[in-house]
C-alpha positions as CSV (number, residue, x, y, z in Angstrom):
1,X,-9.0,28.1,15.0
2,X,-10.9,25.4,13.3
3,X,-9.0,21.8,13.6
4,X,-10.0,18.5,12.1
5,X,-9.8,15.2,14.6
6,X,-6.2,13.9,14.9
7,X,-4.0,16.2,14.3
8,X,-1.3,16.7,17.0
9,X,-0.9,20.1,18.9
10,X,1.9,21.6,20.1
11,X,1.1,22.7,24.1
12,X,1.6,26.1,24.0
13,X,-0.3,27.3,21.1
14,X,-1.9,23.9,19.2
15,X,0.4,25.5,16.0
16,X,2.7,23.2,13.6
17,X,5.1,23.4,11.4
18,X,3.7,20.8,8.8
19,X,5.1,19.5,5.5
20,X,2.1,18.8,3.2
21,X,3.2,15.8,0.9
22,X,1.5,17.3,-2.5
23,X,1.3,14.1,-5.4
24,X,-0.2,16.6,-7.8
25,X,-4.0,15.2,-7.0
26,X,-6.7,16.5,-5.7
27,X,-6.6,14.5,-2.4
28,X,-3.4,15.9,-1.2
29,X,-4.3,19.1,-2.4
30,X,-7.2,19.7,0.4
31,X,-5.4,17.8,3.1
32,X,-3.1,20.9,2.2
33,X,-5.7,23.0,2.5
34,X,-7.1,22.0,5.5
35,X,-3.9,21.8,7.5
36,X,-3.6,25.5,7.0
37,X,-7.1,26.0,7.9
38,X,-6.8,24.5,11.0
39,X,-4.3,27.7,11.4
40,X,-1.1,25.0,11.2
41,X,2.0,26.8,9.3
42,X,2.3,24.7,6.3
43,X,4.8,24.1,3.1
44,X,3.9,21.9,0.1
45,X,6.5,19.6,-1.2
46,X,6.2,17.3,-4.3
47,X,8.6,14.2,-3.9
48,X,10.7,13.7,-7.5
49,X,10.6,10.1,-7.4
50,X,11.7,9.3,-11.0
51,X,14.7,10.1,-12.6
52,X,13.1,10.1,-16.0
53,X,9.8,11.4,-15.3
54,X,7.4,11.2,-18.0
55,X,6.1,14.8,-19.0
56,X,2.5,13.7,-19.0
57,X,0.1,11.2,-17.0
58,X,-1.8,8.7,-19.3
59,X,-5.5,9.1,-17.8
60,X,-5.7,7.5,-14.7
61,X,-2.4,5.2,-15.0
62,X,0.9,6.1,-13.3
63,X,1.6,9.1,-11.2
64,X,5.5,11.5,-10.2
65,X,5.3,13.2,-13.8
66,X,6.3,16.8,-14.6
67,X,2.6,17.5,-14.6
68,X,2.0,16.0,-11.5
69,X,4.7,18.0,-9.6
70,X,2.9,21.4,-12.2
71,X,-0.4,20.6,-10.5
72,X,1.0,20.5,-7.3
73,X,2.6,23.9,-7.6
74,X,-0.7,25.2,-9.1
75,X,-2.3,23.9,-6.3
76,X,0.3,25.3,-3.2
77,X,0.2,28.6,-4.9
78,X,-3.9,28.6,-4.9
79,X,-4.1,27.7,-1.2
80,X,-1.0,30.8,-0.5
81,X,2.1,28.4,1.3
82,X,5.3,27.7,0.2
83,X,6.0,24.6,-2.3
84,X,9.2,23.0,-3.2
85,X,10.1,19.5,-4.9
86,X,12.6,17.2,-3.1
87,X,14.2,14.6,-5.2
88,X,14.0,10.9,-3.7
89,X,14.5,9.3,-6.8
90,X,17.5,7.4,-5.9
91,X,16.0,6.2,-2.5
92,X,12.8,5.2,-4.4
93,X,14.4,2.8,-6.6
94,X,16.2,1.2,-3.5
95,X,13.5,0.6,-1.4
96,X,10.5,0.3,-3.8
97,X,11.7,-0.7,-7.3
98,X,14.1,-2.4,-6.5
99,X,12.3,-4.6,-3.6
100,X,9.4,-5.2,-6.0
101,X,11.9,-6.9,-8.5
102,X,13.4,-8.6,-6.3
103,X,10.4,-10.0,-3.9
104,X,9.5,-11.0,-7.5
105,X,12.3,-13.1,-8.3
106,X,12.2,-14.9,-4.9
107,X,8.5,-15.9,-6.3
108,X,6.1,-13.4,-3.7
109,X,4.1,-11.0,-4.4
110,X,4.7,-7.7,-2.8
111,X,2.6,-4.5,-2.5
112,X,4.9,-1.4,-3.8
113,X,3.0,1.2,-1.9
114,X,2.8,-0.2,1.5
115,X,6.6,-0.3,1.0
116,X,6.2,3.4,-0.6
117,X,4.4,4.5,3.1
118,X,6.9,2.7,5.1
119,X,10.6,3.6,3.8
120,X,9.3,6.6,1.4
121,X,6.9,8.8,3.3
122,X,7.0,7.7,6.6
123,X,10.6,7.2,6.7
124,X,12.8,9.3,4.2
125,X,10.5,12.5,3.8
126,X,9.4,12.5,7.2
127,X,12.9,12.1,8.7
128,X,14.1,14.9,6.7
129,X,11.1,16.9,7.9
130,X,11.6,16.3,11.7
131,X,15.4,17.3,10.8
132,X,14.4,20.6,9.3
133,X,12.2,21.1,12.1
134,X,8.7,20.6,10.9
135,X,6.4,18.7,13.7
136,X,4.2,16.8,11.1
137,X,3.8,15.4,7.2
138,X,0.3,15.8,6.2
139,X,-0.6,13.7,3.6
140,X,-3.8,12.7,1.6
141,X,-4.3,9.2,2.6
142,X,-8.0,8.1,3.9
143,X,-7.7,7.0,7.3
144,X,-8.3,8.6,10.7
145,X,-5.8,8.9,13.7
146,X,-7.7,9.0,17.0
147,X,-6.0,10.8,20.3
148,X,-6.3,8.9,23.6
149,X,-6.1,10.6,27.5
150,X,-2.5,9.1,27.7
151,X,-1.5,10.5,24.9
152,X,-0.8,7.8,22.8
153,X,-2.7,7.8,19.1
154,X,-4.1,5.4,17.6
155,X,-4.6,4.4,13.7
156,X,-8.3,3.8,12.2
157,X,-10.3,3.3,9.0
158,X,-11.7,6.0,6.8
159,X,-15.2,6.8,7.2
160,X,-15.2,6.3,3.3
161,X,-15.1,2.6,3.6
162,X,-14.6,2.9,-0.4
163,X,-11.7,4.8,-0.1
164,X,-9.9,3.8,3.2
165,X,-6.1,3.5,2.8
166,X,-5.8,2.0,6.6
167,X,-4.2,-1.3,4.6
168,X,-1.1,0.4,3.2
169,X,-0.6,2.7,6.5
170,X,-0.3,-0.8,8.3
171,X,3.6,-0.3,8.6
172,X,3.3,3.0,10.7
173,X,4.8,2.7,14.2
174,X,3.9,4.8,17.1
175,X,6.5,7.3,16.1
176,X,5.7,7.9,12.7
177,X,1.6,8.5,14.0
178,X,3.0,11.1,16.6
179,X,4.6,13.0,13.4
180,X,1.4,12.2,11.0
181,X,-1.7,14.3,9.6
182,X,-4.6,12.7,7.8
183,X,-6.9,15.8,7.6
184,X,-9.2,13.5,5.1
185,X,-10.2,10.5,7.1
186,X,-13.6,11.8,8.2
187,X,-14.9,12.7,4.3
188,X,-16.0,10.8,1.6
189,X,-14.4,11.0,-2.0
190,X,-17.6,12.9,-3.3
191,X,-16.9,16.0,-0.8
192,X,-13.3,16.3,-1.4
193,X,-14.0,16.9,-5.0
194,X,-16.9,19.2,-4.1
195,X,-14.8,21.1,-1.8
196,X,-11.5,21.5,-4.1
197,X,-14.0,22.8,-6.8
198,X,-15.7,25.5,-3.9
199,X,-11.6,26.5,-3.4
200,X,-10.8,26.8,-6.6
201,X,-8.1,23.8,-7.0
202,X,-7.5,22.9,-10.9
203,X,-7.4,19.2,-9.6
204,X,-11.0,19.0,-8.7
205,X,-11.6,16.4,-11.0
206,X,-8.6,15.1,-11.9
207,X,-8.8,11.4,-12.3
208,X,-7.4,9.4,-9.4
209,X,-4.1,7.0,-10.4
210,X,-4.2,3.4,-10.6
211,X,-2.0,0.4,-10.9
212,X,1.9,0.8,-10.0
213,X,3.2,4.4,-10.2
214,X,6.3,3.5,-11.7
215,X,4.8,1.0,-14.1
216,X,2.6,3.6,-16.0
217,X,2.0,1.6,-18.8
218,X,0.1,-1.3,-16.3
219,X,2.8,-4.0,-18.2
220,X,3.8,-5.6,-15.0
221,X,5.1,-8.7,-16.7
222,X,7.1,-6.8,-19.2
223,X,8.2,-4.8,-16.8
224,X,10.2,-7.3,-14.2
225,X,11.2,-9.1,-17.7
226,X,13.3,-6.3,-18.5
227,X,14.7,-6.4,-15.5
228,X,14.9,-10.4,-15.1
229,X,15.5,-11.4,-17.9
230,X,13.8,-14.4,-19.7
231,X,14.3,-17.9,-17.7
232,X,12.3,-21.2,-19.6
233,X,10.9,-23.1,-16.9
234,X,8.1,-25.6,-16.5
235,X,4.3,-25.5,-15.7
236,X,3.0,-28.3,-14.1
237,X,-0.2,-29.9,-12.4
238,X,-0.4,-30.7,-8.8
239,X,0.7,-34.4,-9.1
240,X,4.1,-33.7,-11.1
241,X,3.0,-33.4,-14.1
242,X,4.2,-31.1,-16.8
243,X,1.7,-29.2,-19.3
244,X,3.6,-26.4,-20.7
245,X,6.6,-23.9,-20.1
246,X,6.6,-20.6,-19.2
247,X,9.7,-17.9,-19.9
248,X,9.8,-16.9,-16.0
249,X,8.4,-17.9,-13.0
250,X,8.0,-13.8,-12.3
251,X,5.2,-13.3,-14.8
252,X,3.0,-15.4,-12.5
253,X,0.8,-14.9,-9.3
254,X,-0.6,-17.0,-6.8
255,X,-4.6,-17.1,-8.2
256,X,-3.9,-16.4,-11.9
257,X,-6.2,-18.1,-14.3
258,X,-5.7,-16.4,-17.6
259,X,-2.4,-16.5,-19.6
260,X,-1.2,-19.8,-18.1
261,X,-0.2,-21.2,-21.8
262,X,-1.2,-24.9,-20.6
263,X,-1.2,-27.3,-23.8
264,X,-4.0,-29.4,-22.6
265,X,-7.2,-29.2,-20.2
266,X,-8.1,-30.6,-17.0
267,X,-9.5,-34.0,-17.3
268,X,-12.5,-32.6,-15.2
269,X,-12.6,-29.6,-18.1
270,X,-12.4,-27.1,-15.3
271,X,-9.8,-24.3,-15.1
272,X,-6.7,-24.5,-13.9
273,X,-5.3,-21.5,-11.3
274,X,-1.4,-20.9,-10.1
275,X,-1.3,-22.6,-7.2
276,X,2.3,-22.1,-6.1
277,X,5.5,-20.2,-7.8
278,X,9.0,-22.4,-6.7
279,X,11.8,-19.4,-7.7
280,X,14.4,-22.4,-6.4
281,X,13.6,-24.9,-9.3
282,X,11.8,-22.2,-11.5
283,X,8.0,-24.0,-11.4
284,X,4.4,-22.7,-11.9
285,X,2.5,-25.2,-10.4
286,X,-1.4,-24.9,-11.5
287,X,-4.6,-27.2,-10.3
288,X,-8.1,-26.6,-9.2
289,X,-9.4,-23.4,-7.6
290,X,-10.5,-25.3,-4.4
291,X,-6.2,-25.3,-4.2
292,X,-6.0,-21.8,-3.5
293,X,-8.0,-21.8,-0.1
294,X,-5.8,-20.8,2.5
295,X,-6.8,-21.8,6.3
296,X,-3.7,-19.8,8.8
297,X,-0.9,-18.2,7.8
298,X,2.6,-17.3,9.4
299,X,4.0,-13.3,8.5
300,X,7.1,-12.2,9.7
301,X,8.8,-8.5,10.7
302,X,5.4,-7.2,12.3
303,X,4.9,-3.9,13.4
304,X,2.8,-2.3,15.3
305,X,0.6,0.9,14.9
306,X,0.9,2.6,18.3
307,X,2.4,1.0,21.4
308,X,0.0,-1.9,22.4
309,X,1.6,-5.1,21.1
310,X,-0.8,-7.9,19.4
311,X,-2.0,-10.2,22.6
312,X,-3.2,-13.4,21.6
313,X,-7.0,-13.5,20.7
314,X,-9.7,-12.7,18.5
315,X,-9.4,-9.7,15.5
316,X,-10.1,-9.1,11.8
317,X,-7.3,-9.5,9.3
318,X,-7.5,-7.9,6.0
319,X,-5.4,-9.7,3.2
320,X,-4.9,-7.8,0.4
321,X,-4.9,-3.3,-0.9
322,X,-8.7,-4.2,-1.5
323,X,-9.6,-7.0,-0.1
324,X,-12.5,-8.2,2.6
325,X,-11.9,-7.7,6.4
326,X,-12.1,-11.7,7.6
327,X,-12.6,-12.9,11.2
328,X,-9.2,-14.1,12.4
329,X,-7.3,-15.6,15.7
330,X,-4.2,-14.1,15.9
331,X,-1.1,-14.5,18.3
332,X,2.1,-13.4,18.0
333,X,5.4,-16.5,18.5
334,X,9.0,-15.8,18.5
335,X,8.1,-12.5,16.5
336,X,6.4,-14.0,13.9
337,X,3.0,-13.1,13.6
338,X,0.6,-16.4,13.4
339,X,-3.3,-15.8,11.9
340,X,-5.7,-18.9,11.5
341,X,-8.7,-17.6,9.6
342,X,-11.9,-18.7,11.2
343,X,-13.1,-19.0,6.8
344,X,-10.8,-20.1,3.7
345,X,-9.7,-17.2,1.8
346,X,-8.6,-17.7,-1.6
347,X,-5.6,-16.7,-3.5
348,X,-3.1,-15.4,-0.6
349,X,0.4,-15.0,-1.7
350,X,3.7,-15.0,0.1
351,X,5.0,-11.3,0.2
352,X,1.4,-9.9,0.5
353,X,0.6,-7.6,3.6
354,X,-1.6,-8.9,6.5
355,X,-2.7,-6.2,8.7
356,X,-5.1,-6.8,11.8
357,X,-7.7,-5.2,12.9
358,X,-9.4,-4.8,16.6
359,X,-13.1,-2.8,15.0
360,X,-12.1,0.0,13.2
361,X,-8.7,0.5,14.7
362,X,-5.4,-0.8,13.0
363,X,-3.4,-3.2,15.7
364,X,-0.7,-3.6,12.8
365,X,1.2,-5.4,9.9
366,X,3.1,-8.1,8.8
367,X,4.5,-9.7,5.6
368,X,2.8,-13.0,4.8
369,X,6.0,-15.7,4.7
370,X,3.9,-18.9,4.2
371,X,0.6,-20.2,3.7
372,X,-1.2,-23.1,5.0
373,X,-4.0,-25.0,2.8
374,X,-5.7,-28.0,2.9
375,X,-4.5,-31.0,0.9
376,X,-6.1,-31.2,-2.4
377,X,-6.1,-33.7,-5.1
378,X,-5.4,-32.6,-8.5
């Protein structure tokens, strides 16, 4: 029996009961596939996670529609396991739509599917797995889970440095990576495509989805306006002054240049970026780029992939889904964790996910509460 690296045995015959988290694309569709492979017995479920689902995907945008949970079936009955579609709707819109809107409102910036890993698939599904007696959830994500001697597990990048999801599996605790497959981590994009073509998967070149799944249309702004409402505040520089109004502090983010409907430009000519977003007194504030450099940063509910605890000392933080790893002191004080980047890093927002790094492997992740910068004059 053929096995790929991380995937937890049972003692007595190495066999699982695993729940393969089909989206309808081609990535969960091998990790499928290879979790039965590696002789595990395996059933595919699609998660429902809209209560109007549109009947069609618009190329790469947006994801949960009636052809995503038809491709998912296609693909379960190719590979020969069992397939069903649970609805989470309702607990979606809890703990992903409606934290987005309001993080929003409170003027941060939040990443929707880090919260989708944490209290969707990593919580709700695989609870309900464990409860029905499965041993693991197998999903497509790109990122490796090493076994140690102890027993403990640990979780690390992708080999695909292009495609590593490591970021948005931050929030996994050592439970959750006892109960977790990621048969894809050691493959690059390029061979999962090539090998769902070789077993004759209909999603082999189905494009990959972008943006926020339950934003299909990308209209992020006129999205949280629906659900705001409009709310006239002001724009001003980083002295005081005022330059222009906006219709809610919402349709802003901490780096934005374009859109900022200023009536009149820097003296120095230069542009102008959103420097801070003050839900309180509903203010954009805007000024020079050299404004956004951020120099530490406090984050707050950490947690920690596997059971070693952040000791104080040297790591690499990544800041953002796709951002750059960055060479970072860390500590952790009165359970907040406490980064001071050894470089500025521009354009960190409140509500944004910090996750740490020791080499490859993921020491955890915590939600960015506040910023520090050096002053700068407008």
């Amino acid at each position: 029996m053929t096995d790929f690296p991380g995937a937890p045995t049972t003692p007595s015959t190495g066999r699982l009961r695993v729940l393969a988290a089909m989206s309808g694309g081609v990535d969960s569709a091998v990790a499928a596939a290879r979790a039965v492979e590696a002789g595990h017995e395996v059933t595919g479920v699609h998660l429902a996670l809209s209560a109007n689902p549109q009947s069609f995907r618009t190329g790469a945008r947006g994801c949960c529609t009636i052809e995503d949970s038809r491709d998912a079936w296609r693909a379960a009955d190719v590979i020969g396991i069992p397939f069903y579609v649970w609805d989470l709707a309702e607990r979606f819109r809890e703990d992903v739509i409606d934290d987005f809107v309001a993080e929003y409102a409170a003027g941060r910036t939040p990443n929707p599917c880090l919260r989708c890993n944490e209290k969707i698939k990593f919580a709700a599904l695989l609870d309900k797995a464990v409860a029905l007696g499965f041993d693991a959830v197998c999903t497509g994500h790109y990122a490796r889970i090493v076994d140690l001697p102890s027993g403990d597990r640990q979780l690390h990048r992708a080999v695909d440095a292009a495609k590593d999801q490591s970021y948005v599996l931050g929030v996994l605790d050592a439970d959750q990576l006892a109960h977790s497959l990621f048969p894809l981590g050691d493959t690059t994009k390029e061979e999962i495509r090539a090998e769902a073509e070789r077993r004759g998967l209909a999603v082999a070149k189905k494009p990959d989805s972008h943006d926020i799944c339950f934003i299909a249309d990308g209209d992020t702004q006129g999205f949280l306006a629906k659900h705001l409402g409009t709310a006239t505040g002001d724009i001003l520089d980083a002295d005081g002054t005022k330059l222009g109004e906006h219709d809610g502090a919402y349709g802003f983010t901490i780096g934005q240049r374009k859109g900022l409907r200023i009536g009149r430009p820097a003296a120095d000519g230069k542009p102008r970026y959103v420097l801070d977003i003050s839900p309180v007194n509903n203010t954009v504030t805007v000024g020079p780029v050299e404004g956004l450099d951020v120099t530490g940063l406090t984050a707050i509910r950490p947690r920690w992939c596997g059971t070693e605890p952040l000791a104080d000392g040297r790591y690499t933080a990544q800041l953002r889904a796709h951002g750059e790893e960055v060479p970072v002191h860390a500590s952790v004080a009165e359970g907040e964790l406490r980064v001071r980047l050894d470089t500025p890093v521009r354009g960190i927002a409140p509500g944004q996910a910090v996750v740490v790094y020791d080499g490859t492997r993921v020491v955890g992740s915590a939600t960015i509460a506040s910023t520090e910068r050096p002053a700068v004059t407008a």
